[in-house]
The first five atom37 places (N, CA, C, CB, O) and aatype in JSON, in Angstrom:
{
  "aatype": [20, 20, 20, 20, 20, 20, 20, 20, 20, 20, 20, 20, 20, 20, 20, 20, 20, 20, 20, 20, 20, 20, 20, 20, 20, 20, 20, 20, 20, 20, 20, 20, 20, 20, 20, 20, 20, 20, 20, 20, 20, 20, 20, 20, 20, 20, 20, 20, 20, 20, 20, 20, 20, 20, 20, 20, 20, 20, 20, 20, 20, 20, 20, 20, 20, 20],
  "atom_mask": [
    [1, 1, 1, 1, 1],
    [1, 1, 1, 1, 1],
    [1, 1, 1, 1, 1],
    [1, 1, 1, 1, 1],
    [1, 1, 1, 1, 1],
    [1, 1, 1, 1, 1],
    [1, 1, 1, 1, 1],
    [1, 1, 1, 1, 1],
    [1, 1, 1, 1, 1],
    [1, 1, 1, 1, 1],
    [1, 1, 1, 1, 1],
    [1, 1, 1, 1, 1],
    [1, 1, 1, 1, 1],
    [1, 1, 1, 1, 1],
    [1, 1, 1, 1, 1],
    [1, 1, 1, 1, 1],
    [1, 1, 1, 1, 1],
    [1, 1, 1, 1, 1],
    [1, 1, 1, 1, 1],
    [1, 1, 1, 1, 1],
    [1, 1, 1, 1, 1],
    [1, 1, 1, 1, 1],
    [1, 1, 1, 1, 1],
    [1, 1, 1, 1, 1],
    [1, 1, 1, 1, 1],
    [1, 1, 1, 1, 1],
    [1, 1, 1, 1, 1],
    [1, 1, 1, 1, 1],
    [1, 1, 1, 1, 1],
    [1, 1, 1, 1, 1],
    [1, 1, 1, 1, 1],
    [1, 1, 1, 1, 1],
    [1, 1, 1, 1, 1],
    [1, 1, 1, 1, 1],
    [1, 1, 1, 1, 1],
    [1, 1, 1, 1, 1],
    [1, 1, 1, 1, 1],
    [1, 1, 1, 1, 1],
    [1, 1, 1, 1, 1],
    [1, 1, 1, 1, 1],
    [1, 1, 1, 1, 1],
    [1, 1, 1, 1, 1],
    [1, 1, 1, 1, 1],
    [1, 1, 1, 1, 1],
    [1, 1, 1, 1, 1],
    [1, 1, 1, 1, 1],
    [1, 1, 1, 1, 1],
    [1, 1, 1, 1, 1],
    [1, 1, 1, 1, 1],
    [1, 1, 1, 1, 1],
    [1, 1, 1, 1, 1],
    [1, 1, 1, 1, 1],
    [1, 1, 1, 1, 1],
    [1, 1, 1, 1, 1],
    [1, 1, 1, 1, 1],
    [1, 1, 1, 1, 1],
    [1, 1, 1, 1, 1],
    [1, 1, 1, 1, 1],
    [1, 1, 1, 1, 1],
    [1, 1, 1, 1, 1],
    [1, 1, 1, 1, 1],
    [1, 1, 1, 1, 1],
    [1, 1, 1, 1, 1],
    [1, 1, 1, 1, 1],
    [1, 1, 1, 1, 1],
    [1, 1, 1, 1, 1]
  ],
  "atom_positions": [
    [[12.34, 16.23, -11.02], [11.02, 16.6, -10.65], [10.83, 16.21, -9.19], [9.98, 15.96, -11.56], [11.27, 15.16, -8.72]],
    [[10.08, 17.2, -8.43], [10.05, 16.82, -7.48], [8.37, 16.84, -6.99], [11.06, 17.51, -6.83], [7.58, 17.64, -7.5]],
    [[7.97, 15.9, -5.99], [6.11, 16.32, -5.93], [6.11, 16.14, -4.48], [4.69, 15.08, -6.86], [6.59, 15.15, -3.92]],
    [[5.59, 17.09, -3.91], [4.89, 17.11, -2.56], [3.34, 16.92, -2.8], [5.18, 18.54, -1.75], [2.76, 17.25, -3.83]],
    [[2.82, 16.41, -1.82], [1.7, 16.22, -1.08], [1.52, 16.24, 0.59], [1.34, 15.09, -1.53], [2.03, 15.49, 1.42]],
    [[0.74, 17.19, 0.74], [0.26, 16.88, 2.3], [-1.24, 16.7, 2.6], [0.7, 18.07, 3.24], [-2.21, 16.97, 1.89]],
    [[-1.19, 16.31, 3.56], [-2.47, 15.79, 3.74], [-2.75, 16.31, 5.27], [-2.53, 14.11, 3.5], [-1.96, 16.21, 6.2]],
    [[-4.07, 16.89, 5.3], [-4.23, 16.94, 7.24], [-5.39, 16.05, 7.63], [-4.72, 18.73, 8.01], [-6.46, 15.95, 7.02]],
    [[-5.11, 15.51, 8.55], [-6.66, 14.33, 9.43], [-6.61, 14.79, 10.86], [-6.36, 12.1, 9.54], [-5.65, 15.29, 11.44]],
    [[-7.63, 14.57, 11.28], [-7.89, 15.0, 12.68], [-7.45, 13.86, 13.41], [-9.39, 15.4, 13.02], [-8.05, 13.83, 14.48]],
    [[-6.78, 13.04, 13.31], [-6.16, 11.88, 14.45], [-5.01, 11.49, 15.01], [-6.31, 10.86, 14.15], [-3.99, 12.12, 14.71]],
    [[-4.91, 10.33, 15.98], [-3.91, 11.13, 16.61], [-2.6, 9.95, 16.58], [-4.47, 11.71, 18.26], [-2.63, 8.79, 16.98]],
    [[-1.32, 10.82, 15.86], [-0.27, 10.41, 15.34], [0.08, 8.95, 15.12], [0.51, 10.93, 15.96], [0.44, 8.67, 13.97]],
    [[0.05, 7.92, 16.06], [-0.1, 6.73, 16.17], [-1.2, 6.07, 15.58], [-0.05, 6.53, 17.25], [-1.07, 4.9, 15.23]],
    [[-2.36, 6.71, 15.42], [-3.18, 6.19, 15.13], [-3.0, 5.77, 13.24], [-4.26, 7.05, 15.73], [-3.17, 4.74, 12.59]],
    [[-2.55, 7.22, 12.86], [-2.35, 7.6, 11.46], [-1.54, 6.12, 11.19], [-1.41, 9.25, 11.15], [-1.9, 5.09, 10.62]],
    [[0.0, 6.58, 12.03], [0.99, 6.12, 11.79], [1.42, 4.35, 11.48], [1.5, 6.7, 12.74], [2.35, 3.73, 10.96]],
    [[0.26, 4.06, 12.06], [-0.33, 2.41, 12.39], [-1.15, 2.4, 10.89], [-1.66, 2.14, 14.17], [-1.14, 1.25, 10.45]],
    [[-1.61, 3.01, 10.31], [-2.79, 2.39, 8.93], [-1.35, 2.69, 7.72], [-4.92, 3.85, 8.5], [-0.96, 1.96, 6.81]],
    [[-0.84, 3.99, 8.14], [0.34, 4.22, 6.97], [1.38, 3.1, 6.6], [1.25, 5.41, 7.41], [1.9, 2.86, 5.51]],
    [[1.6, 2.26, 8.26], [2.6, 1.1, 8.05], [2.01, -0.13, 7.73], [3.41, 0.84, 9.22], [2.78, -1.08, 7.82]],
    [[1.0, -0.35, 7.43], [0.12, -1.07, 7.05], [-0.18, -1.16, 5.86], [-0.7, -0.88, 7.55], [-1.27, -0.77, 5.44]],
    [[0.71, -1.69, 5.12], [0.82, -1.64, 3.57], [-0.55, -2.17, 2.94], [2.12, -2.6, 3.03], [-1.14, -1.62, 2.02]],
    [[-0.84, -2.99, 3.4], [-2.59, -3.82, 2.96], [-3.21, -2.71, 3.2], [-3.41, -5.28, 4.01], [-3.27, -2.7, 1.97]],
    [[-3.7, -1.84, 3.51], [-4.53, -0.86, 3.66], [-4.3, 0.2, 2.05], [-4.11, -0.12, 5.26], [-5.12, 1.04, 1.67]],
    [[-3.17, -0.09, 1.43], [-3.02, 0.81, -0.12], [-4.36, 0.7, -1.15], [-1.58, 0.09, -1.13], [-4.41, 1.57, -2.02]],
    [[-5.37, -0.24, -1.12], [-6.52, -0.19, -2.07], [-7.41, 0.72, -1.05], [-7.23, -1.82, -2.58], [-8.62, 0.51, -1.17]],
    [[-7.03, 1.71, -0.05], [-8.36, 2.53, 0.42], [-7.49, 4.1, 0.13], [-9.02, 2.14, 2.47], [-7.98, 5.22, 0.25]],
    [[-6.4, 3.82, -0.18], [-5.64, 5.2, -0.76], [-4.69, 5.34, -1.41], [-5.24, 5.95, -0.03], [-3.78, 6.12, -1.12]],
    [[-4.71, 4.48, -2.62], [-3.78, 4.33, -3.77], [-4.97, 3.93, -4.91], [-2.44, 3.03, -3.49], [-5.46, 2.8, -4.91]],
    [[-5.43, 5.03, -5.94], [-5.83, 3.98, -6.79], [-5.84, 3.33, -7.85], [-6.38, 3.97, -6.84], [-6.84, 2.91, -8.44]],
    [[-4.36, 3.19, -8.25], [-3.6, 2.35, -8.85], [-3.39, 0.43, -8.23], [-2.31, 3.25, -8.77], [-3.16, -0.59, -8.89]],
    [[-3.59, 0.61, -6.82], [-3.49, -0.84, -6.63], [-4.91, -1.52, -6.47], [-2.61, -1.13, -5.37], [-5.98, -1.13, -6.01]],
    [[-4.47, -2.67, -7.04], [-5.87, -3.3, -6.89], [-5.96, -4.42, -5.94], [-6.37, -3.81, -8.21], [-7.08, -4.75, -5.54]],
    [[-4.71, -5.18, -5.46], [-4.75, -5.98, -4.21], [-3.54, -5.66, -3.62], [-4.92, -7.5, -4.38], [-2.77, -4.98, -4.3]],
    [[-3.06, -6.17, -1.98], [-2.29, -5.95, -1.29], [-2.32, -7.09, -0.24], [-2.42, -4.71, -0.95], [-3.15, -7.11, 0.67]],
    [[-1.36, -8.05, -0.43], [-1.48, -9.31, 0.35], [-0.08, -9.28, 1.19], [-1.66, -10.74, -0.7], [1.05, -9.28, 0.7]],
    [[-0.49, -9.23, 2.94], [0.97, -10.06, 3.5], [1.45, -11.45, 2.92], [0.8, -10.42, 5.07], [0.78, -12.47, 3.08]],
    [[2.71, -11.45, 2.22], [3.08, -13.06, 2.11], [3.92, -13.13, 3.31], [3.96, -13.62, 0.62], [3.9, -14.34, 3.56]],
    [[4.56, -12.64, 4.1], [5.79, -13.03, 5.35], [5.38, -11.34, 6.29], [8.17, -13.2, 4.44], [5.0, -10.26, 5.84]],
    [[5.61, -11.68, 7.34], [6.04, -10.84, 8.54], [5.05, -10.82, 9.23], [6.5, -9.5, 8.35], [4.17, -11.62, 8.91]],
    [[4.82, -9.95, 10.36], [4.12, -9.25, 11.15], [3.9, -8.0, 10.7], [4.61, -9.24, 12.27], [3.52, -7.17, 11.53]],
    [[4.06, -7.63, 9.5], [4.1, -6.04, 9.38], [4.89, -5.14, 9.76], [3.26, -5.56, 9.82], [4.82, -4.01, 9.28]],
    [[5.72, -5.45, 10.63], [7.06, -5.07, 10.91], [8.25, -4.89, 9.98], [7.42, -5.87, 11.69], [7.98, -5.11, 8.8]],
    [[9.42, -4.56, 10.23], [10.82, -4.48, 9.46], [11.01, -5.83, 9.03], [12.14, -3.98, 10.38], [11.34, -6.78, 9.75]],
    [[10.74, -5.85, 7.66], [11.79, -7.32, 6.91], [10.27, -7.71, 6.16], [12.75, -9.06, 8.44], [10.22, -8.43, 5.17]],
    [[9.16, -7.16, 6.75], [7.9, -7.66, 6.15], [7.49, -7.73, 4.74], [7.03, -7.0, 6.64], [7.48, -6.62, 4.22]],
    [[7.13, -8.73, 3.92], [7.29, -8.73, 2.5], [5.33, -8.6, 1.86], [8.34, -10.5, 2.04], [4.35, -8.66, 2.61]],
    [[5.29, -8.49, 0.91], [4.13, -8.13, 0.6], [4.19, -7.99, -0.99], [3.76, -6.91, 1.38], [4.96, -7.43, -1.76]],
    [[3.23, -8.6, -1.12], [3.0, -9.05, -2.7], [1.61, -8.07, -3.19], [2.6, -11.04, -2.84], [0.62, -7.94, -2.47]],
    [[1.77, -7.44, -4.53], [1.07, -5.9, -4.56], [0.6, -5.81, -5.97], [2.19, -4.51, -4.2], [1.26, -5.0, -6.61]],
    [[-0.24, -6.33, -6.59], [-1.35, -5.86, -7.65], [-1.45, -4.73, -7.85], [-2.58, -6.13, -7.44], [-1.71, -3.99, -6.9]],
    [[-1.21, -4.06, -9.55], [-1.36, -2.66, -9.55], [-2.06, -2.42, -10.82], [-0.03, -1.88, -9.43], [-1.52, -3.06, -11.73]],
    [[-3.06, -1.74, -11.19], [-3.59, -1.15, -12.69], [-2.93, -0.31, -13.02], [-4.88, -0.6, -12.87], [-2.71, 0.56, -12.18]],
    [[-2.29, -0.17, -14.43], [-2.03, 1.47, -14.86], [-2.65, 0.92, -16.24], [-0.1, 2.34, -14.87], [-2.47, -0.12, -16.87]],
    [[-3.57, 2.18, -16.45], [-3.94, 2.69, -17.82], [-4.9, 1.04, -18.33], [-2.17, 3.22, -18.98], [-4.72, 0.33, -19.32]],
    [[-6.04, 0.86, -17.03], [-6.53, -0.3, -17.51], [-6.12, -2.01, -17.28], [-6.41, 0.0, -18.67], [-6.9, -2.95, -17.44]],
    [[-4.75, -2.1, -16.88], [-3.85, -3.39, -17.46], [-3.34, -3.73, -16.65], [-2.88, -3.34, -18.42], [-2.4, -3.03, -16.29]],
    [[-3.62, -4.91, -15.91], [-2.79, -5.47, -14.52], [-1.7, -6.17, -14.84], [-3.57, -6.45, -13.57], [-1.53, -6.98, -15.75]],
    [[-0.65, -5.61, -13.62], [0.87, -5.6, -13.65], [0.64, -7.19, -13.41], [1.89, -4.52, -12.39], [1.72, -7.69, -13.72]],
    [[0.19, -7.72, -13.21], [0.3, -9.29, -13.52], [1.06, -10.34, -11.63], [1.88, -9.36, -15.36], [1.2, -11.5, -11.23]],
    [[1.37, -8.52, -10.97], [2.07, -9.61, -10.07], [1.42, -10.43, -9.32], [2.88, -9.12, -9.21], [2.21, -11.19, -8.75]],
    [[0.47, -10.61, -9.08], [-0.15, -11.66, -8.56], [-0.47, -13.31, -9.07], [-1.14, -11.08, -8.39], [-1.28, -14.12, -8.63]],
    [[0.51, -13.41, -10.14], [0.47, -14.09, -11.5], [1.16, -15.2, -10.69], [1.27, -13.35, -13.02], [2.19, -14.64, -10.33]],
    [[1.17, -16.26, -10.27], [2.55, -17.15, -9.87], [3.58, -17.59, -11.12], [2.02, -18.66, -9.16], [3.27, -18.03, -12.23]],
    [[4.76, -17.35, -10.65], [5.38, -17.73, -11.68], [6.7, -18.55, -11.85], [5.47, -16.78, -12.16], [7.13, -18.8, -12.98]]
  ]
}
């Protein structure tokens, strides 16, 4: 299976391209996640990120320490 989506915005490439790499920004256009925390990086390459998700009601728990 395969799924496309496109999307058009009036702004300008960098601008986009800067909120898209910005993984914390997924609870304003994912809505399956329910938190999005930097644990390590600058947001850059190697950057790690710890990610809360609902499906069907029921949190994936990762925010759970364990």
């Amino acid at each position: 299976m395969r799924l496309h989506r496109s999307v058009t915005v009036e702004k300008p490439l960098d601008t986009v391209f800067g909120y898209l790499s910005d993984f914390t920004t997924t609870t304003q256009c994912d809505p399956g996640t329910v938190k999005t925390v930097r644990t390590s990086g600058d947001g850059g390459f190697g950057t790690e990120y710890l990610n809360t998700s609902a499906f069907a009601g029921r949190d994936d728990g990762q925010d759970t320490p364990r």
